[in-house]
N, C-alpha and C positions, 0 to 999 in steps of 0.2 A: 352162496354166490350173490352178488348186489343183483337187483331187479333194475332193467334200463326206464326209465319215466324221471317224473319227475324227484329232484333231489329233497332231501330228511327235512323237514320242518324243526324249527326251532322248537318247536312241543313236543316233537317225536324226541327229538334228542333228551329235552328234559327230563321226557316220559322215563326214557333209556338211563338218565342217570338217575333219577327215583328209584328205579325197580331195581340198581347194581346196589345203592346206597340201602335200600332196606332188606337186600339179600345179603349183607353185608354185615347190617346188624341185627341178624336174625341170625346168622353162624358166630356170631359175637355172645349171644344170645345164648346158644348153647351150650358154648363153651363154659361161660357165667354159670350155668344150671350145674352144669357137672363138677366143676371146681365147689361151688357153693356145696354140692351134697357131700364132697371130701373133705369140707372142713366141717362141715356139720358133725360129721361122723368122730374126726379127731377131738371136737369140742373147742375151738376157736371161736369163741364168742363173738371177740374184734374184726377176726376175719371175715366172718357169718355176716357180721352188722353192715360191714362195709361193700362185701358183693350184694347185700339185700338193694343197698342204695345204687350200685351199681345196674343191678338187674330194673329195677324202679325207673332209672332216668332211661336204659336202653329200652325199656317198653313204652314208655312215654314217646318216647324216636321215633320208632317203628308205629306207632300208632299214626302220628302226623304225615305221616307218609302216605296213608293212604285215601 
């Protein structure tokens, strides 16, 4: 339920889309992880290369966030 006072700050709010955007890419995250260990397994070297960079730049993300 909303609380009656005063209304969300423009920081709160940002606060608010920070913390959706890095939970965000944190379930991106692991999805990445787990795809990555199934093609490990298959032996998809290309594959492998390309979620490595993938997983790379979304850690990089999630770092800046915080």
């Amino acid at each position: 339920m909303l609380e009656k006072g005063n209304p969300p700050t423009v920081e709160e709010a940002l606060g608010c889309l920070c913390a959706l955007q890095k939970s965000c890419n944190e379930n991106e995250l692991k999805r990445i992880q787990a795809e990555l260990a199934r093609e490990e397994k298959k032996g998809d070297r290309d594959k492998v290369r390309a979620l490595l960079f993938q997983k790379q730049d979304l850690t990089k993300q999630i770092l800046a966030l915080k």
